[in-house]
PAZAPA-4460 file (N, C-alpha, C; in steps of 0.05 Angstrom, whole numbers, plus 32768, in hexadecimal, padded with zeros to 4 digits):
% residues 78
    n_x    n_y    n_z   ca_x   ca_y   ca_z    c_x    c_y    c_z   seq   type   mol
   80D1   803B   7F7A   80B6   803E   7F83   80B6   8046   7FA0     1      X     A
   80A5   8061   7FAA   80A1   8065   7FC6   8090   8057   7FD6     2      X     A
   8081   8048   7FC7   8069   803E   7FD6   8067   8027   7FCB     3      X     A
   8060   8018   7FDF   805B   7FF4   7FDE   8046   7FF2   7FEA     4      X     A
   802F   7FE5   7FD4   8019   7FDD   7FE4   800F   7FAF   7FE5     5      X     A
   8012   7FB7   8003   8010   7F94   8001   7FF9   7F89   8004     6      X     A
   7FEA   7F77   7FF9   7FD2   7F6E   7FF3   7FCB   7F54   7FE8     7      X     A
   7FB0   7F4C   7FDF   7FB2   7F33   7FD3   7F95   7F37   7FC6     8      X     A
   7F94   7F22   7FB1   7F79   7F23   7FA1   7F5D   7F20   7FAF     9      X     A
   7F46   7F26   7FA7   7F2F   7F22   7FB6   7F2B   7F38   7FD1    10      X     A
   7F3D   7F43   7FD9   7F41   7F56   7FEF   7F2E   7F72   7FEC    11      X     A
   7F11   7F6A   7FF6   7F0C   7F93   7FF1   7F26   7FA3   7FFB    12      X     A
   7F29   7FA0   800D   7F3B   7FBC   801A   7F4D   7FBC   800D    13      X     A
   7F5F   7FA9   7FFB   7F74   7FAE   7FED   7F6C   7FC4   7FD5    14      X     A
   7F57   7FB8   7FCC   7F44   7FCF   7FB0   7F42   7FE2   7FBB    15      X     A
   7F3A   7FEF   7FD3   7F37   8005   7FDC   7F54   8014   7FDD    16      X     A
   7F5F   800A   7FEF   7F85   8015   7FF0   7F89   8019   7FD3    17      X     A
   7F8A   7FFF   7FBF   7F99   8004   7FA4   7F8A   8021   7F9E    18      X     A
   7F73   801C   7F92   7F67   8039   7F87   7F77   8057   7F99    19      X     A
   7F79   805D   7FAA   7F7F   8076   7FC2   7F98   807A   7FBC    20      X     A
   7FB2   8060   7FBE   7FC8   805F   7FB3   7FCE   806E   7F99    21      X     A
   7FC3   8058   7F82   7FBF   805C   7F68   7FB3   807C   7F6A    22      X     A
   7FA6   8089   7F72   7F9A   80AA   7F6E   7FAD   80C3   7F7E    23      X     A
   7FB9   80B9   7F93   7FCC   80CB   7F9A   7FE5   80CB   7F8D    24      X     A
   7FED   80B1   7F8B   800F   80A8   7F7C   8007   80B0   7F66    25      X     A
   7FFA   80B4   7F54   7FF0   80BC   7F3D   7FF3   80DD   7F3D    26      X     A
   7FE1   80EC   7F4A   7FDD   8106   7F50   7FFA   8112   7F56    27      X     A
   800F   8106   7F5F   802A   810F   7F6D   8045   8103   7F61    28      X     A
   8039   80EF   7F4F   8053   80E6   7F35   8064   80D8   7F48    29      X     A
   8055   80CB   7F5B   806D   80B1   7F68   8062   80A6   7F65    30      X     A
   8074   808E   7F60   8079   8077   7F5D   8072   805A   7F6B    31      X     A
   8061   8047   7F5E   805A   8033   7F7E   8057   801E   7F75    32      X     A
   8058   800D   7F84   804F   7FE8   7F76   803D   7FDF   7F89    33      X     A
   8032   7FC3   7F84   8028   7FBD   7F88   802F   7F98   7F92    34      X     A
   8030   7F88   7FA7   803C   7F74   7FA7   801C   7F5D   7FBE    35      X     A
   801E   7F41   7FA8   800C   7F32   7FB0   8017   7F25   7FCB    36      X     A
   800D   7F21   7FE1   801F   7F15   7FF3   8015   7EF5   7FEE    37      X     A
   7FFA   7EF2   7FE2   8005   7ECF   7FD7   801A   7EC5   7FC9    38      X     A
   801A   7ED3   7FBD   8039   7ECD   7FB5   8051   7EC5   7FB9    39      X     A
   8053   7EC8   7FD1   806A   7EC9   7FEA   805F   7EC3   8001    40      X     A
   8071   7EA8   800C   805E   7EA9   8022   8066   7EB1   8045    41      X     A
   8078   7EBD   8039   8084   7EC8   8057   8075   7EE6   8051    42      X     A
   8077   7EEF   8041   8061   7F0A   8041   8042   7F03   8045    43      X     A
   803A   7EEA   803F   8020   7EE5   8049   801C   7EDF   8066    44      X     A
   8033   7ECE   806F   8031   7ED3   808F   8042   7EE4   809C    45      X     A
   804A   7EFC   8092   8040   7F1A   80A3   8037   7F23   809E    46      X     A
   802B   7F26   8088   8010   7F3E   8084   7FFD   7F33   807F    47      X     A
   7FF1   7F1C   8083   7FDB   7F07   807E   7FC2   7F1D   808D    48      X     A
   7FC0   7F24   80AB   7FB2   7F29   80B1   7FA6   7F49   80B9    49      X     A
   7FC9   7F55   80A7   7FBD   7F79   8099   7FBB   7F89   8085    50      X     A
   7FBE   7F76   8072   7FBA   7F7D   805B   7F9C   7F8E   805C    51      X     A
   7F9D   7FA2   804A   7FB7   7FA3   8037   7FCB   7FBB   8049    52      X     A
   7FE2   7FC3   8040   7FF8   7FCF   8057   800D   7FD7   803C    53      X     A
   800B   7FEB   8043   8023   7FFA   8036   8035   8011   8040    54      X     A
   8047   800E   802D   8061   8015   803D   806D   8029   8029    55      X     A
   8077   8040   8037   807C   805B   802A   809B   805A   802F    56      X     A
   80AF   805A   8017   80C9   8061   8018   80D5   8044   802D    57      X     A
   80CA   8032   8031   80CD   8018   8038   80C9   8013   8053    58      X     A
   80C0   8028   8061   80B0   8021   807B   8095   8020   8079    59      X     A
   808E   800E   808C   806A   800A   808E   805E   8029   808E    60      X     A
   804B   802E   8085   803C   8047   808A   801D   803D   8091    61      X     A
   800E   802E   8080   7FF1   8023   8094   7FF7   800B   808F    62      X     A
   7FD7   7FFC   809A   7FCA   7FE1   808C   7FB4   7FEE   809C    63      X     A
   7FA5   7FD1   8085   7F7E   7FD1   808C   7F7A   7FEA   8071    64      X     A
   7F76   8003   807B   7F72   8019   8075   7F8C   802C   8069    65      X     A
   7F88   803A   8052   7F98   8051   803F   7F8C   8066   8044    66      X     A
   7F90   8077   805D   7F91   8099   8060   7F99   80A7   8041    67      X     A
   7F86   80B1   802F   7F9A   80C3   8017   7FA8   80DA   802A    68      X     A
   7F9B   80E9   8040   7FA9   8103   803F   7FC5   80FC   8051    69      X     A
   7FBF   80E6   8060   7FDC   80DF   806F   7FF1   80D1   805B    70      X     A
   7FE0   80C1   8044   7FF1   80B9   8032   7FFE   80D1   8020    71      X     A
   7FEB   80E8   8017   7FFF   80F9   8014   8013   810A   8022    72      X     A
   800A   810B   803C   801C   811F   804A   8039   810D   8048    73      X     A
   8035   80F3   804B   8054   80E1   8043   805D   80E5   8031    74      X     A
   8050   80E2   801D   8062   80E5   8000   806C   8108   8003    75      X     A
   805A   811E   8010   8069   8137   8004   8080   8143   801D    76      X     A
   807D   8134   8034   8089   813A   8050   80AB   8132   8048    77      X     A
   80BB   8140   804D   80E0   813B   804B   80DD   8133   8060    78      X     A
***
């Protein structure tokens, strides 16, 4: 998976990111997950307060907010 999006239930902004994610990773046949940081709680206390935040090829790329066209320029940029 290129893309990791971190988040948690009840979150507009995570719904927003998932959908943008879900439509470009979709449109460009990569690959991506999705991970609750309740779940874990060392992922809830670092990303507690930017979720949602995802991470392209395993470095951070946003939080708060999912740019599609900067999210694609990552996925198509070598």
């Amino acid at each position: 998976m290129r893309v990791t999006l971190y988040g948690k239930p009840g979150c507009h902004l995570c719904d927003d990111a998932r959908a943008i994610v879900e439509q470009v990773c979709g449109e460009l046949g990569v690959g991506w997950t999705e991970i609750d940081i309740t779940q874990d709680p060392a992922l809830f206390e670092q990303y507690g307060e930017q979720i949602p935040v995802t991470f392209v090829d395993g470095r951070q790329h946003d939080f708060w907010r999912v740019d599609p066209l900067r999210l694609r320029k990552a996925l198509t940029t070598q």
